[in-house]
Backbone as CSV, one residue per row, in Angstrom:
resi,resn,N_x,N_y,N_z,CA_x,CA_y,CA_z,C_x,C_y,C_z
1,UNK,0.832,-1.192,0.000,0.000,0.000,0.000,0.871,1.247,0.000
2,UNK,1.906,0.926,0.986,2.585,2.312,0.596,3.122,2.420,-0.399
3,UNK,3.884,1.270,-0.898,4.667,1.756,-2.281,3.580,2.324,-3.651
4,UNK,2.632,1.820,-3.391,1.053,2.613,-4.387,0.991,4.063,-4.293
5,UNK,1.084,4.091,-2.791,0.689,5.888,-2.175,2.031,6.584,-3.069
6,UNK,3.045,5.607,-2.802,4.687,7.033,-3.197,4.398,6.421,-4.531
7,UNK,4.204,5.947,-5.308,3.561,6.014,-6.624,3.266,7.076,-7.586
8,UNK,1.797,7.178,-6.911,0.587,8.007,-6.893,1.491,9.460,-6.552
9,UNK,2.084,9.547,-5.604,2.397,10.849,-5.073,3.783,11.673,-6.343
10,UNK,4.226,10.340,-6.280,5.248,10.869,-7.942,4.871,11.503,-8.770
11,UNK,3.869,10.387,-9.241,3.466,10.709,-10.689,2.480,11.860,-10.629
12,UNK,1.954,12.344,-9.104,0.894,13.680,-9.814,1.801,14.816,-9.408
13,UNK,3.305,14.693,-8.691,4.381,15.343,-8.214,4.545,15.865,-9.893
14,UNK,5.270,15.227,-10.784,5.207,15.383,-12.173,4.368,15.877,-13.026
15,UNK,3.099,15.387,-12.852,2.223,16.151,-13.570,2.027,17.770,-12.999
16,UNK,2.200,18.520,-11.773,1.881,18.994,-11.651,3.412,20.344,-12.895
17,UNK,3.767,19.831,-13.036,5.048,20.739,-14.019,4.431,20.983,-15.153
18,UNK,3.730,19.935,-15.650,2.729,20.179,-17.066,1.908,20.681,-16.787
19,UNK,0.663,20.116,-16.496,-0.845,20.307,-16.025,-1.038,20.741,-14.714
20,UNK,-0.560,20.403,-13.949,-0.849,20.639,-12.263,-1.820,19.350,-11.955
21,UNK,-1.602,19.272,-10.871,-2.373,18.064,-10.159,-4.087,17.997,-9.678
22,UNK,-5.230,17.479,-9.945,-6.659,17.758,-9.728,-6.460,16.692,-8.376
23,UNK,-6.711,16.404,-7.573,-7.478,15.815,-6.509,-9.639,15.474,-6.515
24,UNK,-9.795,14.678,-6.794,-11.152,13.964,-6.781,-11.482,13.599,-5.106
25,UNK,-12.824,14.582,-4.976,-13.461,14.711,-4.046,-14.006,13.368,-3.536
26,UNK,-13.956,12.728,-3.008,-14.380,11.720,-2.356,-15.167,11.839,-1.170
27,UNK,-16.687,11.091,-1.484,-17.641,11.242,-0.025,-17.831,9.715,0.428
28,UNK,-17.410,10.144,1.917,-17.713,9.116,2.555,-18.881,9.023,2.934
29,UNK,-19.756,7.729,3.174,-21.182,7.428,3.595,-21.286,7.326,4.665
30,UNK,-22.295,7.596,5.503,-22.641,7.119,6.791,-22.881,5.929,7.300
31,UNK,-22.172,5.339,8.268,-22.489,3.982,8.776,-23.773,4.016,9.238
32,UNK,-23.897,2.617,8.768,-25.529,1.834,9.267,-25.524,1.004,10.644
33,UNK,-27.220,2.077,10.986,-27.237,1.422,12.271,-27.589,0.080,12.047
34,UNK,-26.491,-0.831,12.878,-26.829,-2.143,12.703,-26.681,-2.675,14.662
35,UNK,-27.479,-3.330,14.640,-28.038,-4.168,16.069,-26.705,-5.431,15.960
36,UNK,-26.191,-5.393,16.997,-25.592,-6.473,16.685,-26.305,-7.487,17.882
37,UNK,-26.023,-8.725,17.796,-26.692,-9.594,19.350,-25.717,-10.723,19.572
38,UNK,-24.745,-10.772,20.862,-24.210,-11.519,21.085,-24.681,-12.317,22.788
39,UNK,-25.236,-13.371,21.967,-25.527,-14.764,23.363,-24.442,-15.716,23.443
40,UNK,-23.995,-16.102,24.514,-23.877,-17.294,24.772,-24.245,-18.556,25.699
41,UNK,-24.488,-19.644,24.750,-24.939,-20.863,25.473,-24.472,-21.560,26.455
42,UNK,-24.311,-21.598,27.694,-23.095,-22.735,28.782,-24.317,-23.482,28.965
43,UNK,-23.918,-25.051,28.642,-24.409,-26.106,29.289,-24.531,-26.319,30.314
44,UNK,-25.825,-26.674,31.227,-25.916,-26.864,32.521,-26.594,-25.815,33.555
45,UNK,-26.429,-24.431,32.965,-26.917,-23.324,33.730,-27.823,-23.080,33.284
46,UNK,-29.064,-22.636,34.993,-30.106,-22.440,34.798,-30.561,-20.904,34.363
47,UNK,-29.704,-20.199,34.089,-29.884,-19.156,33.301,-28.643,-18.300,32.835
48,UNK,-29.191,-18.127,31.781,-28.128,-17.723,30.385,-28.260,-15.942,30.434
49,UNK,-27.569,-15.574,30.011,-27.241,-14.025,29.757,-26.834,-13.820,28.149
50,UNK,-27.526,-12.528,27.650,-27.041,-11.877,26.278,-27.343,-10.447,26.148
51,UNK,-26.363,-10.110,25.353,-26.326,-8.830,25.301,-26.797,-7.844,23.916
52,UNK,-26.987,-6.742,23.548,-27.518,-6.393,22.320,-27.258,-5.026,21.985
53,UNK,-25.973,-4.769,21.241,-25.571,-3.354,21.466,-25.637,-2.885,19.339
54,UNK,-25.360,-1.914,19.744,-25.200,-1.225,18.045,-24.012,-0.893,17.472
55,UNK,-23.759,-0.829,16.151,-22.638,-0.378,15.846,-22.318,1.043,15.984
56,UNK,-20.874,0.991,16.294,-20.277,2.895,16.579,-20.281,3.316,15.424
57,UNK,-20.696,4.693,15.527,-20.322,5.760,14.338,-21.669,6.297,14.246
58,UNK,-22.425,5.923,14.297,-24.437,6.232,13.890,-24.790,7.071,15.307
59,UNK,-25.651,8.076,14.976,-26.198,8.523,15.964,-26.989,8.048,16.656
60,UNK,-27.499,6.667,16.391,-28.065,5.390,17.605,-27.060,5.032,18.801
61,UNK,-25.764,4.830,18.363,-25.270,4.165,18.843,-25.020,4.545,20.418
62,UNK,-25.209,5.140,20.460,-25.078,5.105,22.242,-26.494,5.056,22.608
63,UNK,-27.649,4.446,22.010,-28.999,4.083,22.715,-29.089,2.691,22.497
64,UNK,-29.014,2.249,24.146,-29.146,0.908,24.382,-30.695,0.242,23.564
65,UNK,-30.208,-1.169,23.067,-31.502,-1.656,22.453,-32.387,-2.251,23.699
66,UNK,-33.430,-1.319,24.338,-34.319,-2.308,24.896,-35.770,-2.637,24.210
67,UNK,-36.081,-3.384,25.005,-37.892,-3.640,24.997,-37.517,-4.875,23.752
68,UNK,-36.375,-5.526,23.144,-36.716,-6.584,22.496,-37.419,-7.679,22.721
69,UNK,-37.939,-8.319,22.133,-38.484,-9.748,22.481,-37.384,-11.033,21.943
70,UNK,-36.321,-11.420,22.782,-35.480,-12.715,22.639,-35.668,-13.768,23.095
71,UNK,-35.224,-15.015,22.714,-35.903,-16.213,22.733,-35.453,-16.905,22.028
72,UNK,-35.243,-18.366,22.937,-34.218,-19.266,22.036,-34.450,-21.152,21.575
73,UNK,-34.926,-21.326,20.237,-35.756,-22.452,20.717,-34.580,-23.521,20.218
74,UNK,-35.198,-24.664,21.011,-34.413,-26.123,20.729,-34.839,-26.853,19.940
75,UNK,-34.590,-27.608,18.844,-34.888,-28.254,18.023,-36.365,-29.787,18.487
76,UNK,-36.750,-29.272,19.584,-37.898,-30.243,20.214,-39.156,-29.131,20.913
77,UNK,-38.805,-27.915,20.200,-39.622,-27.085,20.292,-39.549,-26.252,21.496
78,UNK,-39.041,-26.385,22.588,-38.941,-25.976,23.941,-38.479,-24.223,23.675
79,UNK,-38.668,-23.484,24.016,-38.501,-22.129,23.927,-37.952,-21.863,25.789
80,UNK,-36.607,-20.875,25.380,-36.189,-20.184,26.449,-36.648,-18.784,26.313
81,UNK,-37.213,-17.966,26.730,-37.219,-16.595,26.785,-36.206,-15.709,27.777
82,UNK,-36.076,-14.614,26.733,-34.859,-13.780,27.618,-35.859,-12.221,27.976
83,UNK,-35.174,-11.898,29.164,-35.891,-10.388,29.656,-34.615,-9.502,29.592
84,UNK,-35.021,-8.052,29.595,-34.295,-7.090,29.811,-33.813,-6.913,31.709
85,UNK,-32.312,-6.901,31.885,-31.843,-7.072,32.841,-31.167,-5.375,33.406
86,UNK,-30.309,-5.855,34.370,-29.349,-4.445,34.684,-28.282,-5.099,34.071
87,UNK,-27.436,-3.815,33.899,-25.927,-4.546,32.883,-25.096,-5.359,33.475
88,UNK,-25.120,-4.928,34.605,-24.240,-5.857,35.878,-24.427,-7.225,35.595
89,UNK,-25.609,-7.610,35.226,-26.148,-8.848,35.360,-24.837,-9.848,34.063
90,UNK,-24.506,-9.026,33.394,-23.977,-9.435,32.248,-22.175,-9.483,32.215
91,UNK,-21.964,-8.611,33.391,-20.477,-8.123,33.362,-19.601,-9.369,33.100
92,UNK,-20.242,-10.367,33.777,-19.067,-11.710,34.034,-18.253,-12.515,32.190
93,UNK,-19.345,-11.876,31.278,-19.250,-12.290,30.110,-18.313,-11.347,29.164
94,UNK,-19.062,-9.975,29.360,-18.496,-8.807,28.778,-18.036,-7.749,29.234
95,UNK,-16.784,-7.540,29.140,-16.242,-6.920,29.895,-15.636,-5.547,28.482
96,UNK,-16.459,-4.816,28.373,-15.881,-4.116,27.259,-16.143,-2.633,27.572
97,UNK,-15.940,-1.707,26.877,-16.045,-0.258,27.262,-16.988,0.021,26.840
98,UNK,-18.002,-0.696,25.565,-19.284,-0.142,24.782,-20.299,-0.557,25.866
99,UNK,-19.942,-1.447,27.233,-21.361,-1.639,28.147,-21.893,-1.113,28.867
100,UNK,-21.526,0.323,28.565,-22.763,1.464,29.305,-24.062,2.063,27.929
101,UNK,-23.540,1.087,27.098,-24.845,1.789,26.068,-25.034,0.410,25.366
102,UNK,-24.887,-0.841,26.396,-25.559,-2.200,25.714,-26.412,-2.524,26.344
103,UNK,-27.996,-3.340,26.231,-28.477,-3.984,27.118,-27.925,-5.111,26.935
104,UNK,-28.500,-5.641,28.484,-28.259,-6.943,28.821,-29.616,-7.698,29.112
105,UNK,-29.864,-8.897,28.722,-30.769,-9.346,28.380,-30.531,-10.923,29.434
106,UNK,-31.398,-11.190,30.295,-31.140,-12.836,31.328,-32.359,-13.720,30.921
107,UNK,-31.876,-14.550,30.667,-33.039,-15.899,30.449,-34.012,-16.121,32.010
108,UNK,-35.186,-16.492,31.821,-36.080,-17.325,33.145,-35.181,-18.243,33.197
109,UNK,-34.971,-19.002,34.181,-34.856,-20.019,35.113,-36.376,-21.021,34.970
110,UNK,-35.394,-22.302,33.910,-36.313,-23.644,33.903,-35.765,-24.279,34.717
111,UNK,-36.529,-25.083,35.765,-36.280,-25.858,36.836,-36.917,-27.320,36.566
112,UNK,-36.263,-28.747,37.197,-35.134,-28.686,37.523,-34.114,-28.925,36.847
113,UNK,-34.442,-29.296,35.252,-33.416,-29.770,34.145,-32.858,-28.460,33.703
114,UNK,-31.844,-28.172,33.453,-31.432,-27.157,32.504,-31.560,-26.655,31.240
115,UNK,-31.949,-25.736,30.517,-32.528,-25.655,28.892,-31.182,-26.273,27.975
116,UNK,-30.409,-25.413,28.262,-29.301,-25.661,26.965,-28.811,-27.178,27.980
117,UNK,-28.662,-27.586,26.981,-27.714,-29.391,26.962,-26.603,-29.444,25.979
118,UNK,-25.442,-30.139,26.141,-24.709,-30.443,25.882,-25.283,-31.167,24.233
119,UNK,-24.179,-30.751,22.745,-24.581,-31.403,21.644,-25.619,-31.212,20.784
120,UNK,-26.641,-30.143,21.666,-27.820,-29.867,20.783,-27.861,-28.507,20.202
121,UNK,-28.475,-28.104,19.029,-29.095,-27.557,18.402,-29.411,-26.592,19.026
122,UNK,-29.231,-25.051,18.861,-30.846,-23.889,19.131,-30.945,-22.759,18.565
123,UNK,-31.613,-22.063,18.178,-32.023,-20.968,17.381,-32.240,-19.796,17.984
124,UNK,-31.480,-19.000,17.706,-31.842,-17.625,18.543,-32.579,-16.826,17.992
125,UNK,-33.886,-16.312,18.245,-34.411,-15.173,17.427,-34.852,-13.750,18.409
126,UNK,-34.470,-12.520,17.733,-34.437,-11.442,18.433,-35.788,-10.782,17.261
127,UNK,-36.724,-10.189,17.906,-37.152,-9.230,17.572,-37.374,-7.894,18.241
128,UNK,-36.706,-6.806,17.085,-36.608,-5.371,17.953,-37.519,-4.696,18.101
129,UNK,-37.404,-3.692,18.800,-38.720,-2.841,18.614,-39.065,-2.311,17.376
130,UNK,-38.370,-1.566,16.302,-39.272,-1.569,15.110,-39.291,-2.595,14.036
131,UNK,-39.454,-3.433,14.641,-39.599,-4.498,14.017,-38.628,-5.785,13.352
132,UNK,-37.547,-5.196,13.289,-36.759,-5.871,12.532,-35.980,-7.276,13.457
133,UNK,-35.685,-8.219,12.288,-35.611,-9.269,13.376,-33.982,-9.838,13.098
134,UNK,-33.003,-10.874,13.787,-32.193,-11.036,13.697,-31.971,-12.517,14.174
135,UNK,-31.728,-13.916,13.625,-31.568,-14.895,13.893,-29.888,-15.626,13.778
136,UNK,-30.005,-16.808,14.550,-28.604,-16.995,14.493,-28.765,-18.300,14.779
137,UNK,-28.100,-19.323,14.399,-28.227,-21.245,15.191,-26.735,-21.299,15.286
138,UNK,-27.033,-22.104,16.219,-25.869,-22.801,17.006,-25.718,-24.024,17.875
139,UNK,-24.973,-25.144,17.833,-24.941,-26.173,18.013,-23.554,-25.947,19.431
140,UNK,-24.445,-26.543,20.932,-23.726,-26.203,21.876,-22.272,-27.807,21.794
141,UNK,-21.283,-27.256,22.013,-20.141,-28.438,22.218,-20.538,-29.790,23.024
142,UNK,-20.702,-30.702,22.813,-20.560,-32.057,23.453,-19.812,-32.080,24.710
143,UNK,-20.266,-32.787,25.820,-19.951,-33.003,26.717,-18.339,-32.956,26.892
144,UNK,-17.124,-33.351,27.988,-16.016,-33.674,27.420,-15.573,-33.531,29.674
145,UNK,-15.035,-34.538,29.439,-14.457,-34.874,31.121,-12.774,-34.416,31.221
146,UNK,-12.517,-33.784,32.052,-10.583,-33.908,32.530,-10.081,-35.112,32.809
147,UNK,-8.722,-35.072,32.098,-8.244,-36.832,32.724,-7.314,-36.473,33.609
148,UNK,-6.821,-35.398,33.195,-5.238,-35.040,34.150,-5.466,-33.507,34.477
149,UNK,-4.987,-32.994,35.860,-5.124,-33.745,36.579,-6.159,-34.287,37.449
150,UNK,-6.163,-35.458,38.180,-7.317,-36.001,38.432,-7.885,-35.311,40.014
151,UNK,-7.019,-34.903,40.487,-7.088,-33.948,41.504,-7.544,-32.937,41.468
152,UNK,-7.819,-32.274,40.737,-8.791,-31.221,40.346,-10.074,-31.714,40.194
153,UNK,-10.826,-32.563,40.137,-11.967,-32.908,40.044,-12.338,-32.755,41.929
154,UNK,-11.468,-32.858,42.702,-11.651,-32.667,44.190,-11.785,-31.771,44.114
155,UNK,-11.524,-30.295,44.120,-11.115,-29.126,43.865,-9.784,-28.360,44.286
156,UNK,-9.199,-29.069,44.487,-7.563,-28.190,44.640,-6.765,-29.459,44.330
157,UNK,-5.528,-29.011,44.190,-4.166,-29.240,43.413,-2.923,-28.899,43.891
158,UNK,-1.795,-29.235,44.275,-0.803,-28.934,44.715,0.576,-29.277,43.880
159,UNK,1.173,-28.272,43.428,2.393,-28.188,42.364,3.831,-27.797,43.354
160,UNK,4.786,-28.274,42.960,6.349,-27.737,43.612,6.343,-26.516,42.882
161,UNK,6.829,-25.268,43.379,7.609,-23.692,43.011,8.135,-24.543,41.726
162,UNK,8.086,-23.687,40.654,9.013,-23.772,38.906,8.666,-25.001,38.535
163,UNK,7.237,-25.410,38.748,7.273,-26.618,37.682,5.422,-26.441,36.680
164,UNK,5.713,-27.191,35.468,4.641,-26.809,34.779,3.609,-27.995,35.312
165,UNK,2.282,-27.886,34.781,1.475,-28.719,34.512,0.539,-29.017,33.453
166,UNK,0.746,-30.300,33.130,-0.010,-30.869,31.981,-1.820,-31.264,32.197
167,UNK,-1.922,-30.481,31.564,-3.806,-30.682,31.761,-4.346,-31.249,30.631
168,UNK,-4.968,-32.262,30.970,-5.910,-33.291,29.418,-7.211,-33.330,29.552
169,UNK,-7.529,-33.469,28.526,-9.228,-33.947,28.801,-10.039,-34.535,27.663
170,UNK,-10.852,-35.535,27.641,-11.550,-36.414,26.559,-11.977,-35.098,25.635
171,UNK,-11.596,-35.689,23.933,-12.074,-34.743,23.078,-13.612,-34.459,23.205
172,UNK,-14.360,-33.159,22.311,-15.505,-33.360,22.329,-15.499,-32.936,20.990
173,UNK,-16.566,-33.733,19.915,-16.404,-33.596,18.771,-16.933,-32.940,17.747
174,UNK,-17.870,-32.201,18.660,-18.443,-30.206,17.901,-17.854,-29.169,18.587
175,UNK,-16.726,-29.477,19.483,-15.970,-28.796,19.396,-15.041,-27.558,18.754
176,UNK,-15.086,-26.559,18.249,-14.278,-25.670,17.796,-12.899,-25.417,18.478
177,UNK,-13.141,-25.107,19.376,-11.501,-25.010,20.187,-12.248,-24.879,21.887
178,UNK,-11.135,-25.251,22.242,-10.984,-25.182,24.104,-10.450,-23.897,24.647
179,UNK,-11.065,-23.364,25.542,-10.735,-22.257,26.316,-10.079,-22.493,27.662
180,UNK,-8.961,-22.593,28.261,-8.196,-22.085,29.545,-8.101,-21.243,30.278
181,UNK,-8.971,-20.821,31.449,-8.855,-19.656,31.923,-8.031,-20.134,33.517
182,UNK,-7.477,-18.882,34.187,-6.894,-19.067,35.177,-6.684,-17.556,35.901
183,UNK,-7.039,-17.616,37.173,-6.803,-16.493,37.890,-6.063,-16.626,38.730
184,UNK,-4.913,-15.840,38.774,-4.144,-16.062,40.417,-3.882,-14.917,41.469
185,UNK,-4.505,-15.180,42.907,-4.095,-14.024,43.334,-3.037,-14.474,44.448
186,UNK,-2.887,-13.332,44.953,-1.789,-12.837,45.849,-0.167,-13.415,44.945
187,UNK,-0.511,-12.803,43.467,0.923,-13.171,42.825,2.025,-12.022,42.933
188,UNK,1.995,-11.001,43.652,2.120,-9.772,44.009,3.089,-9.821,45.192
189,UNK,2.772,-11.006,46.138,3.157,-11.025,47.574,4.419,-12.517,47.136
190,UNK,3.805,-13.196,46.469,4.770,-14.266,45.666,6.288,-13.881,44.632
191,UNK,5.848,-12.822,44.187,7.109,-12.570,43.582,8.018,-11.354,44.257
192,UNK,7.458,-10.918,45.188,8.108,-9.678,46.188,9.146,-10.841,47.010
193,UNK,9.314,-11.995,47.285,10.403,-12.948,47.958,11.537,-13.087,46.789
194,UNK,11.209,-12.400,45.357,12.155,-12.966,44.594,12.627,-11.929,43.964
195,UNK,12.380,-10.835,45.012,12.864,-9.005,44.532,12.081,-8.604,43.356
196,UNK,11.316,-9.158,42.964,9.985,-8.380,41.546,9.052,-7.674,42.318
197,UNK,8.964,-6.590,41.859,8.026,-5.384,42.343,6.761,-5.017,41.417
198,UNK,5.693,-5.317,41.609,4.632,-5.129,41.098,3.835,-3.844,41.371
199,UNK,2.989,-3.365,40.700,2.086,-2.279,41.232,0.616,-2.821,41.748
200,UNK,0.207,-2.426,42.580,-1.146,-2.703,42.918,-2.068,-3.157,41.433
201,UNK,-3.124,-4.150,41.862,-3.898,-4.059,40.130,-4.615,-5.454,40.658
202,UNK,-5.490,-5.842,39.884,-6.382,-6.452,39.700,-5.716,-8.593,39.462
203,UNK,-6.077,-9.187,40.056,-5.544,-10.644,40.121,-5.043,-11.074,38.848
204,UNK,-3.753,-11.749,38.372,-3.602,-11.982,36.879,-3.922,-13.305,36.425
205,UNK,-4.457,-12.808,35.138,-5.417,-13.857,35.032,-5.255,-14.358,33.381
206,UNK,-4.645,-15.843,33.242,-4.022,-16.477,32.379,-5.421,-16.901,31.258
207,UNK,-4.895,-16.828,29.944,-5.561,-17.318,29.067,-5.174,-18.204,27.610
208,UNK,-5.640,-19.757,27.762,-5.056,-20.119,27.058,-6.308,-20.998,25.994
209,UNK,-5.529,-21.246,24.600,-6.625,-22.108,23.859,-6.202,-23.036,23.462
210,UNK,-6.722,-23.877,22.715,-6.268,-25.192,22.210,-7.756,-25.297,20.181
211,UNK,-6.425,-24.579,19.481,-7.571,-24.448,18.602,-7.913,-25.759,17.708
212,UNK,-8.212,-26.553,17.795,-8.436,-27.965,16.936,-9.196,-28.389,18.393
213,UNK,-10.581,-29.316,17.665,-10.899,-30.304,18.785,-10.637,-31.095,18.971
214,UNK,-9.234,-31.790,18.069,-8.656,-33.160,18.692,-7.041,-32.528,19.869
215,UNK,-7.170,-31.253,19.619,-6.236,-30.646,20.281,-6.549,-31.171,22.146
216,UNK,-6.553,-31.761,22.943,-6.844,-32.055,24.296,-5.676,-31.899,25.084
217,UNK,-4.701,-31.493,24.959,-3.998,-30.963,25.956,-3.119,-29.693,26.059
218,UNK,-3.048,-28.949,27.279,-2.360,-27.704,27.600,-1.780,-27.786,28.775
219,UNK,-0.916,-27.065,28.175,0.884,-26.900,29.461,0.324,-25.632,30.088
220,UNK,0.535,-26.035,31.525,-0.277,-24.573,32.240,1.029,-24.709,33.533
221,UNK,1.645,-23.559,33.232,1.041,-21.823,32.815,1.490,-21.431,31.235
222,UNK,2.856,-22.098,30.893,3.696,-22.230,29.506,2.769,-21.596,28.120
223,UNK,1.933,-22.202,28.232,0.847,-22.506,26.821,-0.232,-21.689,27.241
């Protein structure tokens, strides 16, 4: 691209000795307000959270979409409905700077089975207030168990200072990729014994993936 621009900039550099150089007015268009809607499905929980914000640049865009009607059905007909929430309700998912002008949207609570299941099918459909509607399907990941380590299924784990750990777990085979999350605190008070000086701040918090679903294992913290 640049070598195009010093190109361009030559050759009307030159022309301007003959002819002089014209420049062509160019108008830019206004972005379209577009709704965007991002849900996600976790297996097992009795209620789901989504959010529904607009694109920047439009003079919508800082008016949160409420009063939609969302709702998410399963391929056996079962319908989840979602309500308009406080944003808080949503923070744990989205953590972004546009969520003072997104709603957040929480599913009812079906008792005692859970809606979304593991492997299945569901359809999201949003309709906005003037009408316009926005659908999306999605097929939630298959079940999938940890093999290593097996101590973590207790809930704690115990490692020697400087050594890694290998974490596995049975593939699941609608899988897209695996997510690793990890928070650690008081890592602040841990590395002050080894003369590293940190600033005050928020727990650090590791993130790792595994993009293939036959991909099943990660080196933690390494990977």
């Amino acid at each position: 691209l640049m070598t195009t621009l010093r190109n361009i900039f030559i050759a009307c550099a030159v022309s301007v000795l003959v002819a002089g150089c014209e420049l062509t007015e160019v108008v830019i268009t206004d972005p379209e307000d577009v709704v965007v809607a991002e849900f996600v499905l976790v297996a097992g929980l009795f209620e789901q959270v989504g959010v529904l914000h607009r694109t920047r640049g439009t003079d919508e865009s800082r008016t949160p979409v409420d009063d939609a009607v969302v709702e998410v059905r399963a391929t056996n007909g079962e319908r989840l409905r979602y309500f308009p929430a406080e944003t808080e309700r949503c923070l744990q998912q989205w953590r972004d700077e546009t969520l003072e002008r997104t709603a957040c949207y929480v599913s009812e609570r079906i008792l005692p089975i859970p809606f979304v299941r593991p492997a299945e099918e569901y359809a999201l459909m949003v309709t906005l207030p003037d009408g316009r509607e926005l659908t999306g399907v999605t097929t939630v990941p298959a079940s999938f168990e940890l093999l290593r380590p097996a101590a973590l299924l207790a809930g704690s784990c115990a490692l020697p200072p400087d050594t890694t750990l290998e974490v596995s777990w049975t593939r699941s085979s609608s899988a897209w990729v695996y997510v690793a999350e990890t928070e650690l605190q008081g890592i602040r008070e841990a590395l002050a014994a080894r003369g590293v000086e940190l600033e005050d701040g928020p727990p650090l918090r590791l993130f790792g993936l595994s993009v293939s679903n036959a991909d099943t294992t990660i080196v933690f913290p390494t990977e």
